[in-house]
C-alpha positions as CSV (number, residue, x, y, z in Angstrom):
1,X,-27.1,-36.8,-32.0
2,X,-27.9,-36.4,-28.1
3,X,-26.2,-34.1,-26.3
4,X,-24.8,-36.7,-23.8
5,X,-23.4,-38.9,-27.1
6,X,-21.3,-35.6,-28.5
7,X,-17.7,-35.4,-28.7
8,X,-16.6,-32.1,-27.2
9,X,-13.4,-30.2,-28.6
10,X,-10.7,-30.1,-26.6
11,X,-11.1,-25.6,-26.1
12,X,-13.4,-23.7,-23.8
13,X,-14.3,-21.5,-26.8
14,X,-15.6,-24.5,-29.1
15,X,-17.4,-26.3,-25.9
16,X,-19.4,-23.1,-25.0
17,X,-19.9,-22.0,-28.5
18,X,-21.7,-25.5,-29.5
19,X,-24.0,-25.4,-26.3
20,X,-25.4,-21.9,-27.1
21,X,-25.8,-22.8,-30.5
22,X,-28.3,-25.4,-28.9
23,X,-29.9,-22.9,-26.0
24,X,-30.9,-20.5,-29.6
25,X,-33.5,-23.2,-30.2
26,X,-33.9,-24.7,-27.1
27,X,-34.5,-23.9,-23.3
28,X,-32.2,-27.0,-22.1
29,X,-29.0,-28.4,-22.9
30,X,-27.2,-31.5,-21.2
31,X,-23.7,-32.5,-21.6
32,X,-22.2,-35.8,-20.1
33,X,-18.1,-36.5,-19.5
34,X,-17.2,-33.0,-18.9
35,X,-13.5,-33.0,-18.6
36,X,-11.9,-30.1,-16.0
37,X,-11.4,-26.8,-18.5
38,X,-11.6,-23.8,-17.2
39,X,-14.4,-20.8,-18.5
40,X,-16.8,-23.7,-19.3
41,X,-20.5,-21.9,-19.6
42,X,-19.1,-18.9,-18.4
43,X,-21.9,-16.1,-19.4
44,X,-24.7,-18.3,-20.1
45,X,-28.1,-16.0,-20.7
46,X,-31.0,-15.6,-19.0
47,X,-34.1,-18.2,-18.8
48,X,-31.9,-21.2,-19.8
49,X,-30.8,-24.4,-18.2
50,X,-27.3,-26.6,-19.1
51,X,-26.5,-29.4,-17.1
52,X,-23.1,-31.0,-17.3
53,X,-22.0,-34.6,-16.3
54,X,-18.1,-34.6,-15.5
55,X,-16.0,-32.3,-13.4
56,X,-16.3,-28.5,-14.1
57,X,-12.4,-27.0,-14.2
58,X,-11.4,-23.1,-12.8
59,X,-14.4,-20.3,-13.3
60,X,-17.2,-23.0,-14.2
61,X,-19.9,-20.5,-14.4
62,X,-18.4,-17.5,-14.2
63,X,-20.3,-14.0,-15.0
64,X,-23.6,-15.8,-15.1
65,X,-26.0,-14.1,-16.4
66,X,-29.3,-15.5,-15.6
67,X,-28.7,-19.3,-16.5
68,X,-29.6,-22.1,-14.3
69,X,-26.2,-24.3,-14.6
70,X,-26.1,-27.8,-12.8
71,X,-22.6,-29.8,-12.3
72,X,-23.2,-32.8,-11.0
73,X,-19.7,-33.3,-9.9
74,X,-17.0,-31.2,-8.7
75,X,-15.8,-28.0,-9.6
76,X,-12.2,-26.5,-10.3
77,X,-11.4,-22.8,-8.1
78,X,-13.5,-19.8,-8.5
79,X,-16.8,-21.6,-9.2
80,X,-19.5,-19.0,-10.3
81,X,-16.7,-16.3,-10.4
82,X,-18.5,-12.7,-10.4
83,X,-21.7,-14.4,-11.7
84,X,-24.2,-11.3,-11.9
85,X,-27.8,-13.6,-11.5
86,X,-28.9,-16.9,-12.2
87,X,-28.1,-19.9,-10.2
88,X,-25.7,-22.5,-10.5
89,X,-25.9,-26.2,-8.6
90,X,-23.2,-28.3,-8.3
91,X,-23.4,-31.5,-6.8
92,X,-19.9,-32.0,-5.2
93,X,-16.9,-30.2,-3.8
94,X,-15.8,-27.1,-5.5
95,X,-12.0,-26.0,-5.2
96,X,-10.5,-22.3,-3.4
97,X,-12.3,-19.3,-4.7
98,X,-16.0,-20.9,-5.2
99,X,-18.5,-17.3,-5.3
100,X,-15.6,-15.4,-5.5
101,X,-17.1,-11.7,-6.3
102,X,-20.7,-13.0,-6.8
103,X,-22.6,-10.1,-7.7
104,X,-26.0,-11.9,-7.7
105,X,-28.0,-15.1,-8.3
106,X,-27.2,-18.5,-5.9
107,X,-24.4,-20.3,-5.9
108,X,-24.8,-24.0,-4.1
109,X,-22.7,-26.4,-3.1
110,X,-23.7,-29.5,-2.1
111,X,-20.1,-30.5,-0.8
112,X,-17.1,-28.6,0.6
113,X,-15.4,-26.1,-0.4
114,X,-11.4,-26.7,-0.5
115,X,-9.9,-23.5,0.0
116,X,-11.7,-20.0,0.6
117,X,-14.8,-19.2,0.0
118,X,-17.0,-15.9,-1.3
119,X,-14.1,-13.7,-1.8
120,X,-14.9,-10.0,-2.6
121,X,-18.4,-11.3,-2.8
122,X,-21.2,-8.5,-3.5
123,X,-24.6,-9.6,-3.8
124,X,-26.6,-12.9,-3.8
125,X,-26.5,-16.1,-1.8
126,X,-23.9,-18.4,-1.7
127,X,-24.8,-22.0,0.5
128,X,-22.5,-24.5,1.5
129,X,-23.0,-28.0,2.5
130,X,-20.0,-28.7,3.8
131,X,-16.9,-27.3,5.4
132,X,-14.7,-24.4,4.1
133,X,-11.7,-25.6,4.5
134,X,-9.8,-21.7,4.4
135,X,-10.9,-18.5,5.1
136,X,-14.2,-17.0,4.3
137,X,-16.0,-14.0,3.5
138,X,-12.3,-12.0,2.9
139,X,-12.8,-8.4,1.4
140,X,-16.7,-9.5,1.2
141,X,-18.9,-6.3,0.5
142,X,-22.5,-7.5,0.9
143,X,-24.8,-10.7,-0.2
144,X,-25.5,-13.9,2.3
145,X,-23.1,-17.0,2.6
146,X,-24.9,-19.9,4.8
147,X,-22.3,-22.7,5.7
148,X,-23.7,-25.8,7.3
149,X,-19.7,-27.4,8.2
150,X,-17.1,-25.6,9.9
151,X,-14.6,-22.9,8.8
152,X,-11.0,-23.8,9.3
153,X,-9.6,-20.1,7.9
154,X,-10.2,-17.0,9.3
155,X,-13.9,-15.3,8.7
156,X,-14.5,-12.1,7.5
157,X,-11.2,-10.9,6.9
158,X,-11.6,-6.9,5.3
159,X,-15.6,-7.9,5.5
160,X,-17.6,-4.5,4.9
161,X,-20.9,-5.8,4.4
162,X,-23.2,-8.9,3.7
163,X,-23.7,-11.2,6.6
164,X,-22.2,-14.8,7.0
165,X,-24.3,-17.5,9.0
166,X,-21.7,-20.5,9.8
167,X,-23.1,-23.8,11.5
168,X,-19.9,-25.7,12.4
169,X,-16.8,-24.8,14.5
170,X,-14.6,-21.8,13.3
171,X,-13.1,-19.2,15.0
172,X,-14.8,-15.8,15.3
173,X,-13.1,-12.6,13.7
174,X,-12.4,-10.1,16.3
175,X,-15.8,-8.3,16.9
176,X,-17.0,-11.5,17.4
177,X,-20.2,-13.3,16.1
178,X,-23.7,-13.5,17.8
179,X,-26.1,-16.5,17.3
180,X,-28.5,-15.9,14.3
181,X,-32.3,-14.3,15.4
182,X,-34.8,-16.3,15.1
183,X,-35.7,-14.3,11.8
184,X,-32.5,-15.0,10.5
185,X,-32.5,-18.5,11.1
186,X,-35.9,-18.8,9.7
187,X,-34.6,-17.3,6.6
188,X,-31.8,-19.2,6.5
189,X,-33.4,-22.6,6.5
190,X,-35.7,-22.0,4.3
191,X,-33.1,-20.9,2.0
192,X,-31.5,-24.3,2.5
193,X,-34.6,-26.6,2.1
194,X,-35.2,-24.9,-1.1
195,X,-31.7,-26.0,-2.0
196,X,-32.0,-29.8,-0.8
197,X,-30.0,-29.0,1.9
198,X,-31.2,-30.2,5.1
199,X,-31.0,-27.4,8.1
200,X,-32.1,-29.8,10.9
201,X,-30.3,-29.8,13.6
202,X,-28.5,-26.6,12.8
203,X,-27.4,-23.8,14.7
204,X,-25.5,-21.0,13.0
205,X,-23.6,-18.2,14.6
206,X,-24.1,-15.0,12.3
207,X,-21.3,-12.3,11.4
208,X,-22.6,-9.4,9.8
209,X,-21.7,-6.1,9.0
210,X,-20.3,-4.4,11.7
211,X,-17.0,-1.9,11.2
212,X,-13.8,-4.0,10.1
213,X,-10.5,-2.6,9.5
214,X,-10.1,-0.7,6.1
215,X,-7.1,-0.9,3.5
216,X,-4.8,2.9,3.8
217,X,-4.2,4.6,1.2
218,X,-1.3,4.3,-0.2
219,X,0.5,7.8,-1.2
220,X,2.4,8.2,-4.5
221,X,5.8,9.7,-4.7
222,X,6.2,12.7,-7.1
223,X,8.1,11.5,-9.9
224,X,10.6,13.2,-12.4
225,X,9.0,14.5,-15.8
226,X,10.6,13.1,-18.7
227,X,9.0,13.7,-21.8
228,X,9.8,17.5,-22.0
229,X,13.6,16.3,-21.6
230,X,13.7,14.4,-24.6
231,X,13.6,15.9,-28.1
232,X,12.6,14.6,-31.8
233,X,15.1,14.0,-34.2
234,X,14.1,14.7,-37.9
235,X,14.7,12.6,-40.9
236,X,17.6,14.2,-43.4
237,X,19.8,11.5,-44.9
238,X,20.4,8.4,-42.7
239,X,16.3,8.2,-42.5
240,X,14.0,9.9,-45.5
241,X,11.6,12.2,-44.5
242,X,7.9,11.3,-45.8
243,X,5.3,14.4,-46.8
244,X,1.7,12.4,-46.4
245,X,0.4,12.8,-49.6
246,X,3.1,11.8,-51.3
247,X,4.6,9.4,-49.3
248,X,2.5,7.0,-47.3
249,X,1.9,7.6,-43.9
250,X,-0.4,5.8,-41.7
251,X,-0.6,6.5,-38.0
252,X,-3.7,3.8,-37.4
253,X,-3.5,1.4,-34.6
254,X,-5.5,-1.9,-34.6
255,X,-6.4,-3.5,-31.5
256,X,-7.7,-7.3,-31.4
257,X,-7.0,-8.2,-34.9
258,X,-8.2,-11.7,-33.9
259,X,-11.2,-10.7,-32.1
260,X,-14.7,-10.7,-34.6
261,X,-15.2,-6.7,-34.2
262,X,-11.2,-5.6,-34.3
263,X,-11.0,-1.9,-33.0
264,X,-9.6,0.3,-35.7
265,X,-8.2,3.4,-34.6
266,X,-6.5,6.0,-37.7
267,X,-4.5,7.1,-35.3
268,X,-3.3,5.2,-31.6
269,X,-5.5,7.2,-29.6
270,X,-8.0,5.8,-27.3
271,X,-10.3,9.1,-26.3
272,X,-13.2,10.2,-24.0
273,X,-15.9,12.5,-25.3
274,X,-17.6,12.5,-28.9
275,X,-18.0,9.0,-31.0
276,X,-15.6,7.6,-28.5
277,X,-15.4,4.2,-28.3
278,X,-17.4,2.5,-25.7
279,X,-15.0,1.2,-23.2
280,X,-16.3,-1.7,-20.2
281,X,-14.3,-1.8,-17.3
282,X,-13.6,-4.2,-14.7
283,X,-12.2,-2.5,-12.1
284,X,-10.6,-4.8,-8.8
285,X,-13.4,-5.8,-6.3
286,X,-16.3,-4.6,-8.5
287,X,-19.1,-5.5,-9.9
288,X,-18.5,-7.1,-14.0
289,X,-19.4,-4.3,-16.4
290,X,-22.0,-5.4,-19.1
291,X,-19.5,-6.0,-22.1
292,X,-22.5,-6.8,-24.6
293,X,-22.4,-3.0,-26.2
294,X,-18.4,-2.3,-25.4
295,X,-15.9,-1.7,-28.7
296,X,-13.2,-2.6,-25.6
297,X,-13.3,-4.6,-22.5
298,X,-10.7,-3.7,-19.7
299,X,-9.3,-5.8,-16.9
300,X,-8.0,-3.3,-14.3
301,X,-5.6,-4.9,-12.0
302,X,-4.9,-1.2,-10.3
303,X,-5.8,-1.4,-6.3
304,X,-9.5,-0.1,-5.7
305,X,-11.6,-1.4,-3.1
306,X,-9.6,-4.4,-2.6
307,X,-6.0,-4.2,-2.9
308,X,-5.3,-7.4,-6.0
309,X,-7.9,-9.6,-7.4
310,X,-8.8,-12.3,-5.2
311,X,-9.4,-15.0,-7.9
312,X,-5.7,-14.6,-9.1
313,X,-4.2,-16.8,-6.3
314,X,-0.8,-16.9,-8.6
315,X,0.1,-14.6,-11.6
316,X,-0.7,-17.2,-13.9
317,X,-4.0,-16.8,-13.3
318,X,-4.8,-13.4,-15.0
319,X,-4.9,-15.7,-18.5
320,X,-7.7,-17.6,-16.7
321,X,-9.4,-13.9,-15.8
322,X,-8.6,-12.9,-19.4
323,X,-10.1,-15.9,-21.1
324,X,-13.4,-15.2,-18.6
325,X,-13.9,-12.1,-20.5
326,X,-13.4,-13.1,-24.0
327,X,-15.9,-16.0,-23.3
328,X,-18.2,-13.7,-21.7
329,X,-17.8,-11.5,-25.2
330,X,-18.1,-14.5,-27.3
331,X,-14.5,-13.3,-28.8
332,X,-16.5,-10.7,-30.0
333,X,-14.0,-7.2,-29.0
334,X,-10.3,-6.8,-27.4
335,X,-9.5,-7.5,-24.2
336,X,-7.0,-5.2,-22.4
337,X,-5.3,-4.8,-19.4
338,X,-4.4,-2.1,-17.4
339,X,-2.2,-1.8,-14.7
340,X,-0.1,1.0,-12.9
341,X,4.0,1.6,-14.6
342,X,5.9,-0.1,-12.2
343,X,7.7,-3.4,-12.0
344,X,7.4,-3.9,-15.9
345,X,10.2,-6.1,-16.8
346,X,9.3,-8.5,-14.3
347,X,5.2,-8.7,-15.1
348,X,5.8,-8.9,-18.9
349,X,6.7,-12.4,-18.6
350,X,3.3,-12.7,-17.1
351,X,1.3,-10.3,-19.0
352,X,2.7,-12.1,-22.1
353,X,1.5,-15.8,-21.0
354,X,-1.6,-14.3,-20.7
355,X,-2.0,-12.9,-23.7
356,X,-4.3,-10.3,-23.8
357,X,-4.5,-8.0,-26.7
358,X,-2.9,-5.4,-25.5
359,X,-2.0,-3.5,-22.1
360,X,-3.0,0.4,-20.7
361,X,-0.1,1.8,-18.7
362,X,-1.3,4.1,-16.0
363,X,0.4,6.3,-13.4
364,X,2.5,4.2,-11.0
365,X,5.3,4.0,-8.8
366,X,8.2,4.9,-12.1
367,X,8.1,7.1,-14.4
368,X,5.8,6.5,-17.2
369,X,8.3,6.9,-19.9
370,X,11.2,4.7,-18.4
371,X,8.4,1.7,-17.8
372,X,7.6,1.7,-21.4
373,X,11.2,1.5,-21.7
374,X,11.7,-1.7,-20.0
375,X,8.8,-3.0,-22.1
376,X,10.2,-2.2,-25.2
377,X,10.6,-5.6,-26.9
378,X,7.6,-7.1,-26.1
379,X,5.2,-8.0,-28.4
380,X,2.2,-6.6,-27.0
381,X,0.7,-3.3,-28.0
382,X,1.6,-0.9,-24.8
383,X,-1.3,2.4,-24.5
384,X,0.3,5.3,-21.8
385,X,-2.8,6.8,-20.0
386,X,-2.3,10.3,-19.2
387,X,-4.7,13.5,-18.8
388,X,-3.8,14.9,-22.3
389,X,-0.7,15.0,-24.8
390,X,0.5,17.2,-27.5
391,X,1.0,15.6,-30.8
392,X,5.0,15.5,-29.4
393,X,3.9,13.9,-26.5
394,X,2.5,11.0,-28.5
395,X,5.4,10.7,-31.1
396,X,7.9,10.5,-27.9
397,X,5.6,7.8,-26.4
398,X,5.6,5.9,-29.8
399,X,9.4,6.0,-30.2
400,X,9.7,4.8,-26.4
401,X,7.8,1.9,-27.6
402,X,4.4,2.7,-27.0
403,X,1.9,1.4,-29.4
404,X,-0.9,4.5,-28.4
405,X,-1.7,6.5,-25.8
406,X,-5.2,6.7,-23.8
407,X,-6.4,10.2,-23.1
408,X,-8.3,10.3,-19.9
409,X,-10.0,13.9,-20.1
410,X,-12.9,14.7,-22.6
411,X,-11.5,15.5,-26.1
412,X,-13.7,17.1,-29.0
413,X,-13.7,15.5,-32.4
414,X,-12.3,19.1,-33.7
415,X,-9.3,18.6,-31.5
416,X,-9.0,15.1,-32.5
417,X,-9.0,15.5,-35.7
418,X,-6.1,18.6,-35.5
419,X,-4.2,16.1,-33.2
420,X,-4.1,13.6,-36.1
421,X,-2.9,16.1,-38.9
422,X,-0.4,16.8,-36.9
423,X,0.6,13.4,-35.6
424,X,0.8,12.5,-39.5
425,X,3.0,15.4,-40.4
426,X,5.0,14.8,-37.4
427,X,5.6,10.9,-38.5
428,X,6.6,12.2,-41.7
429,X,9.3,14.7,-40.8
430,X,10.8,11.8,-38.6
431,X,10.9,9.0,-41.7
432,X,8.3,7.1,-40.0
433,X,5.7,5.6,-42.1
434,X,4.0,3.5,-39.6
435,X,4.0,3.6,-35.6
436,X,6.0,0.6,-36.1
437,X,8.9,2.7,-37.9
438,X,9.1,4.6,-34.6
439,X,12.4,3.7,-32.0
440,X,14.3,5.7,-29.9
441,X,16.8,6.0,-32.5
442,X,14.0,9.3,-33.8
443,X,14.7,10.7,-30.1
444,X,17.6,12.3,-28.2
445,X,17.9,12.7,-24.2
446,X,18.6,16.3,-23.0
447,X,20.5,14.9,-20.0
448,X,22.1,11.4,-18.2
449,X,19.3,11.2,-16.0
450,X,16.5,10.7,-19.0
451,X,19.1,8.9,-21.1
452,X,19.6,6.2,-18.0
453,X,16.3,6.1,-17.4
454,X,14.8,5.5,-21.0
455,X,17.4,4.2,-23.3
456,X,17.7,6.7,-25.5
457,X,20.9,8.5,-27.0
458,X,22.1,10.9,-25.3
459,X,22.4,14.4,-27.1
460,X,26.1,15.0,-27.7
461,X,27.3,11.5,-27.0
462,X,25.0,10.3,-29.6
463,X,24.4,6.9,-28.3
464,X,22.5,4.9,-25.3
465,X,24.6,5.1,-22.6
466,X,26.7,1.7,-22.3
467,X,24.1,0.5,-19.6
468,X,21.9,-0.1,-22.3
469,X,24.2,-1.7,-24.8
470,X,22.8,-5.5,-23.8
C-alpha cells in the first residue's frame, strides 16, 4: 500500500516507528493527512527524506539528526526543537518556539512564525519568511536567524552569540543593530535563494554578538543536616528481622520497566567510576547529548546557562520534552528527570502527568531529606544525589521514601560491592525485604526540628508529630 493511502495510529510512537521501518529499506518516505501530534519524526537519521502532508503538532522534527523533513503545512510550537543537523522545510506558519535550541542543520519556514522564535538557539540557520510575531533570538548562544517580516517582540533578549539579520520593522535591543555589510547581505541572500525564498528588495539590519546582560548567580543558603539526626530502628517483634541467606533480601532497584533495555540495579545505586552505567544528559540550554549508547537518559531542569527551558512555555510541557527523548531513543532506555529539592509537593502534580520513569533529587533550596518527605506517596521512583553515603545514609534515604540514591564522586567496584553487603545486612536487621518494605516507621528523629521537617517519629514520643497525622 502507498504511503499516502496508510492509516496512521492515533500515537507518535506507532507513527514514527512505521516510517523508519520504511527509511531501513528506502531513502524516501511520504505521508499525507498528518494530523497535529506532537514528537512526529523527531530523530529521524542521517541521508533520509520524509515528507508529510497535514499539519505537524508541538516538536515536529525535533533532535534531528541528519534527515531532510518536508511539512507542507503548518507546524505546532517548537518546530525543529534542539535538532542537531539536517534540514527541515515547512511550507506554512509554525507556532511559538520554532528552532528553539537548534544545535545545527536549517530550519525554514516559509510562513510566520506565531510566537518566539530561535530560543536558546546554538548553531545552524534558521530563515523565516514571514513575521515573528514575539520575541526573537532570547537566551540565543550562536548560529544565524534571517527574518524577511518584522519582529513584534523584543530581539535578542540574554543573546550571547550568533547573529540575527531582520528585514521588517522591529525594535532594536539596547546596543542597537547596524545594517548588514555587504558580505553579510551577500550571504544572506544567497542563503535565502537556496531556500525559495526571494531576498529582492530586502534590507536587513543585523544584531550580532556584542556583550548582553548575563543571568547572576544565584547563592544557596546553608541548610540544616538531617540524616546524622535520625537513627535506624531494628526489627525485634512488631517487624522480623531477615539474615540474607536465609531470608530473602533483595536491595535491587529497576528503572524503566517498560522501556526495551530496563536498567537493573542489585542495589539503588546509580555510580560514577568502574562499569558504571552510561548516563546522557541534557542539561538546560545545551546542546542534546547523543542518547544512542546511554543505559539512562536525563532531562535536567536545574538552572545552567539559561535559567528554565525555553520550550516548556507551561509546566505541562515537560511531558512533551519527555516524550522527545523517549522518541529520540526509540523507547529503547529510562528517561529521568532531575531537578533541584525544593517546591516538591507542588511539582509532583506535574512531574507525575509527565510521567517520566523516575526523578534525581539534587541539592536545592530545602533540605534533601524533608523534600523526599513531601514526595513520599508518589508513585515515582525518587534517586537523592549527593557526593557519597554510608550504607546508613542510603537506608535513611530509603525509609524517607527514596527509591535510590545517585552518587556523584568516582566509586570503585571494591567499594561498591562492600557498600552492597552491607546495605543487604542492614535491610535485614530492619525487617525489610525489599526497598519497598522501607518507611519511616524503621526510623526515629533525634529532635522536633528533624521530626517536623521529615515526618518521622519522634524518639521518646514515639509517633510523627500531630502535623503529620493527615
Amino acid at each position: 500500500m502507498a504511503d499516502e493511502e496508510e492509516v496512521w495510529d492515533p500515537t507518535p510512537g506507532d507513527i514514527n516507528s512505521r516510517l523508519l521501518e520504511r527509511l531501513a529499506d528506502s531513502d524516501t518516505v511520504a505521508a499525507k493527512r498528518l494530523e497535529p501530534m506532537a514528537c512526529i519524526a523527531v530523530g529521524f537519521p542521517r541521508g533520509k527524506t520524509a515528507t508529510f502532508d497535514g499539519t505537524g503538532g508541538d516538536n515536529f522534527g525535533g533532535l534531528n539528526h541528519g534527515a531532510q523533513l518536508i511539512l507542507n503545512g503548518g507546524a505546532g510550537r517548537f518546530a525543529g526543537n534542539s535538532m542537531r543537523s539536517g534540514e527541515i522545510i515547512v511550507n506554512g506558519s509554525a507556532g511559538s518556539g520554532a528552532g528553539h535550541g537548534l544545535a545545527g542543520g536549517t530550519l525554514v519556514v516559509q510562513g510566520s512564525v506565531r510566537g518566539s522564535a530561535a530560543a536558546g538557539m546554538l548553531e545552524g540557520e534558521l530563515l523565516i519568511a514571514g513575521d515573528v510575531e514575539g520575541a526573537l533570538g532570547t537566551g540565543m548562544h550562536g548560529g544565524t536567524v534571517v527574518v524577511a517580516g518584522n519582529v513584534s517582540g523584543d530581539a535578542a533578549r540574554y543573546m550571547t552569540g550568533g547573529k540575527l539579520f531582520i528585514a521588517g520593522d522591529f525594535t532594536p535591543p539596547d546596543i542597537g543593530a547596524k545594517p548588514a555589510s555587504p558580505a553579510e547581505r551577500k550571504i544572506v541572500q544567497k542563503l535565502l535563494q537556496e531556500h525559495g525564498i526571494d531576498p529582492q528588495g530586502l534590507d536587513f539590519q543585523g544584531i550580532s554578538e556584542t556583550a548582553i546582560s548575563q543571568l547572576p548567580e544565584v547563592e544557596q543558603e546553608e541548610l540544616p543536616e538531617l540524616l546524622s539526626r535520625l537513627r535506624l530502628v531494628a526489627a525485634v517483634l512488631k517487624r522480623r528481622p531477615r539474615r540474607p541467606g536465609l531470608d530473602p533480601v533483595n536491595p535491587g532497584l529497576t528503572l524503566g520497566p517498560d522501556t526495551e533495555e530496563p536498567l537493573n540495579l542489585t542495589i539503588p545505586i546509580l555510580w560514577q567510576g568502574e562499569h558504571a552505567p552510561q548516563m546522557a544528559t541534557w542539561n538546560v540550554g545545551t546542546r542534546p547529548p547523543d542518547f544512542s549508547k546511554c543505559n539512562l537518559a536525563i532531562v535536567d531542569l536545574s538552572a545552567g546557562r539559561l535559567p528554565r527551558r525555553l520550550d516548556m512555555e507551561r509546566p505541562d510541557d515537560l511531558a512533551q520534552v519527555i516524550e522527545l527523548v523517549r522518541q529520540d531513543t526509540r523507547n529503547r532506555v529510562p528517561v529521568l528527570v532531575r531537578l533541584p529539592a525544593g517546591d516538591l509537593s507542588g511539582d509532583m502534580s506535574v512531574l507525575s502527568g509527565a510521567a517520566p520513569d523516575g526523578v534525581i533529587l539534587a541539592p536545592g533550596g530545602v533540605p534533601m531529606e524533608a523534600a523526599l518527605s513531601a514526595a513520599r506517596d508518589s508513585r515515582l521512583p525518587m534517586l537523592v544525589e549527593m557526593p557519597q553515603a554510608s550504607s546508613h545514609d542510603v537506608l535513611k534515604l530509603l525509609a524517607l521514601g527514596g527509591a535510590g540514591v545517585v552518587l556523584t564522586g568516582k566509586v570503585t567496584l571494591s567499594r561498591l560491592g562492600k557498600l552492597g553487603d552491607k546495605l543487604t545486612h542492614g535491610m535485614g536487621a530492619l525487617g525489610a525485604g525489599s526497598i519497598g518494605d522501607l518507611g519511616p516507621e524503621n526510623l526515629r528523629a533525634l529532635d522536633q526540628e528533624t521530626a517536623s521537617l521529615t515526618g518521622v517519629p519522634l524518639a521518646g514520643y514515639d509517633a510523627p508529630l500531630p502535623m503529620w497525622r493527615h
